[in-house]
C-alpha positions in Angstrom: 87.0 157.4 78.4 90.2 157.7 78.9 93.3 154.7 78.6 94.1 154.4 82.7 89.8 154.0 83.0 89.7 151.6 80.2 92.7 149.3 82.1 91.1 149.6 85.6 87.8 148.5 84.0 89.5 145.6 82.1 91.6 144.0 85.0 88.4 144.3 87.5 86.6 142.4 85.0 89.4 139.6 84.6 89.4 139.4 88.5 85.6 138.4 88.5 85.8 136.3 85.5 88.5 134.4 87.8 86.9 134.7 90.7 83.3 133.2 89.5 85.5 130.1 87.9 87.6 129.5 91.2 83.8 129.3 93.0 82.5 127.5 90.7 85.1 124.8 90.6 85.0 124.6 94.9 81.3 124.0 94.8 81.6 121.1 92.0 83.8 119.6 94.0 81.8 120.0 97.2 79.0 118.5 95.4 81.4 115.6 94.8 82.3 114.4 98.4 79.6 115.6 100.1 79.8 118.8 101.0 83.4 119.1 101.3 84.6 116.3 103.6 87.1 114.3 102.9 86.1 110.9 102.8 88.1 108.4 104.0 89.6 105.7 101.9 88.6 102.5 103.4 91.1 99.9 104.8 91.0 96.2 104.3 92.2 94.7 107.1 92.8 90.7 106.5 92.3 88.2 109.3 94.9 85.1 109.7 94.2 82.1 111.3 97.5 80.3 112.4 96.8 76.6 111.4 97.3 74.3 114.6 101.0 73.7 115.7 101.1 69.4 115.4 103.0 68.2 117.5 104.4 64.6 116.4 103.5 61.7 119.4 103.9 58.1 120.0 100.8 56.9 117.8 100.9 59.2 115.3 104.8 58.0 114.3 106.1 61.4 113.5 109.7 61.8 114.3 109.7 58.8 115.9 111.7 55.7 115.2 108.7 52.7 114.1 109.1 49.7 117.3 109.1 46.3 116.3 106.8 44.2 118.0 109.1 41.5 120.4 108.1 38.0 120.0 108.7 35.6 122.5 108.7 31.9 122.8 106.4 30.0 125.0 107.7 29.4 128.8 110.6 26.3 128.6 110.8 26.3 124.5 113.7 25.5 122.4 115.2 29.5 121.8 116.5 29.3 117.8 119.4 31.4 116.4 117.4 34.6 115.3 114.1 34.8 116.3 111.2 32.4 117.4 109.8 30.1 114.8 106.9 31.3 113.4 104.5 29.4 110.7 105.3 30.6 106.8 102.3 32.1 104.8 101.0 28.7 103.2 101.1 25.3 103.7 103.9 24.2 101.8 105.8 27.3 101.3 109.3 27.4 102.5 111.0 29.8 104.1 113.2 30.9 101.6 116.5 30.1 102.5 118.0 26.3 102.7 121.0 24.2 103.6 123.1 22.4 101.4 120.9 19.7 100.2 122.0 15.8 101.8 121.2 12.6 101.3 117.8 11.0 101.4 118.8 8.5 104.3 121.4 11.4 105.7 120.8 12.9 109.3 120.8 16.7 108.9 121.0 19.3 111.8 118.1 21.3 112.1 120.0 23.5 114.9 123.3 22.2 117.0 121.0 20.4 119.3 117.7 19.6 116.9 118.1 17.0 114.3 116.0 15.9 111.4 116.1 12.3 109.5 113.7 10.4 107.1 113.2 6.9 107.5 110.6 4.0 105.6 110.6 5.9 102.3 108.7 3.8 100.1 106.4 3.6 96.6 102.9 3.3 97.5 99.5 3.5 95.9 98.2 7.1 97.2 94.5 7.1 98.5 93.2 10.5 97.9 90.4 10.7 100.4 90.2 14.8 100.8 89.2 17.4 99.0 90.9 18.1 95.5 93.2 14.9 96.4 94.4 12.8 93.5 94.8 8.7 94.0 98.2 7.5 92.3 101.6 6.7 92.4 103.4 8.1 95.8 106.2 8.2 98.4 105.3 7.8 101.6 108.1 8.6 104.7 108.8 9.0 108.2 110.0 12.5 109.5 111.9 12.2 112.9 112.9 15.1 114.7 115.2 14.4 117.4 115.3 16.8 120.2 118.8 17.2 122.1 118.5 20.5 124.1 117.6 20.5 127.4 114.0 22.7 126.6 110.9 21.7 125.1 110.8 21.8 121.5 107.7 23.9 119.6 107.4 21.9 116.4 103.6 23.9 115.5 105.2 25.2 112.4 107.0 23.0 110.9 106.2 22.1 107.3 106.6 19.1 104.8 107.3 19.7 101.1 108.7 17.6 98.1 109.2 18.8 94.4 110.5 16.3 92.1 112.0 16.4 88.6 114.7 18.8 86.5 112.1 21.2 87.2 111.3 21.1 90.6 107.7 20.4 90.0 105.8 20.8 93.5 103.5 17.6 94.8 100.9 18.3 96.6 100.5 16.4 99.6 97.6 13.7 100.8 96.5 15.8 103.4 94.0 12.8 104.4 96.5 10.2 104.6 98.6 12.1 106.9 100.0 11.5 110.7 100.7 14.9 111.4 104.0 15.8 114.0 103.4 16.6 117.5 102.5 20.2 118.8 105.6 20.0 120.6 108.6 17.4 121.4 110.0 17.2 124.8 113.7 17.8 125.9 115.8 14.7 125.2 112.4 13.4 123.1 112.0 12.9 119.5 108.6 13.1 117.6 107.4 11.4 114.4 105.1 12.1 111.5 104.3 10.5 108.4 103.7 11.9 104.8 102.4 11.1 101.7 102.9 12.8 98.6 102.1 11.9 94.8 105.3 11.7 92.6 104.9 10.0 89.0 107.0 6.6 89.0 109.4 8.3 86.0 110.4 11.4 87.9 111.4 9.8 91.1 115.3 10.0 90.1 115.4 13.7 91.4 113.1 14.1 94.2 113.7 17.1 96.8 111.9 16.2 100.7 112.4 19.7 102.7 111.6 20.5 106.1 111.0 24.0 106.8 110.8 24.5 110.7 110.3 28.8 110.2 111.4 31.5 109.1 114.3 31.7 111.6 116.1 28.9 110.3 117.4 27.2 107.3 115.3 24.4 105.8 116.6 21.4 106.0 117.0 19.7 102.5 117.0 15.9 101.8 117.9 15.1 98.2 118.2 11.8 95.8 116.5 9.0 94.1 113.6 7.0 95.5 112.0 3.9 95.7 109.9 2.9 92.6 
């Protein structure tokens, strides 16, 4: 056989041997995805919601300036400097601010045309006829509340306090033994009630009587020795 034979015989075989690997590859691969398509790849497409738009209203406050609630006095009532007289939290509890103190027998001005004195202070013997009340030694007064303006005069929350000693211990008041002030005092009127509160005989040399009309204006403060 001759050289040229041997070289055609050689490179046809190469040719098959390539040939029988390039078809063997296409039909592993057609095996693969299924008999030659092209699959496609899949898409995840994500849904959004759009949360609700809230719009900000009256009730709910947003971007809103919060309105104060107007209070108004009753028809023909004494107006006071501020706001209307309302009653403090507790029996007893002032409201917070006071005028310079004055004498027990002084007349102080509640407002220019409303004034306040305390008359009959005297020692007594303190009947405590209510609940949790304690007989003893105790001061019992007049409070007179003299009404100059020309409207009525809502006296529902006024209250009566008196502390007493260095310390400005707190008495608590004979409820039971007590002639409590009118709802209300007329124009050109004045009104009356009368208190009773415990204070040891020994601690009466610095005793503090304050009337707090409401939180609108300054208690009055009536300050001094009393009666033993």
């Amino acid at each position: 056989m001759s050289v040229t034979r041997r070289t055609v015989i050689t490179v046809t075989a190469i040719v098959v041997g390539v040939a029988l690997v390039v078809a063997f590859v296409v039909v592993a691969i057609s095996s693969r995805t299924g008999g030659g398509a092209t699959a496609a790849s899949p898409t995840s497409e994500a849904t959004y919601t759009s949360a609700p738009t809230v719009r900000p209203t009256a009730s709910s406050g947003a971007g809103t300036t919060p309105v104060k609630p107007t209070e108004k006095a009753a028809p023909g009532t004494q107006d006071v400097p501020g706001s209307t007289p309302q009653a403090t939290a507790d029996p007893g509890t002032a409201s917070g601010r006071a005028q310079r103190p004055v004498g027990l027998t002084a007349k102080a001005a509640l407002t220019s045309k409303v004034s306040v004195t305390l008359s009959q202070l005297k020692a007594v013997q303190g009947k405590g006829d209510g609940v949790g009340e304690v007989s003893g030694p105790s001061l019992r007064f007049v409070v007179t509340i003299d009404n100059s303006s020309t409207k009525l005069l809502n006296l529902s929350s006024t209250v009566v306090t008196v502390t007493y000693g260095a310390d400005a211990t707190p008495s608590n008041e004979l409820v039971s033994q007590r002639k409590a002030l009118p709802e209300t005092v007329a124009a050109g009127a004045t009104a009356q009630g009368t208190f009773t509160f415990p204070v040891p005989v020994k601690s009466r040399s610095d005793v503090r009587i304050t009337i707090d009309y409401g939180v609108s204006v300054p208690s009055v403060v009536f300050a001094g020795t009393a009666p033993a």
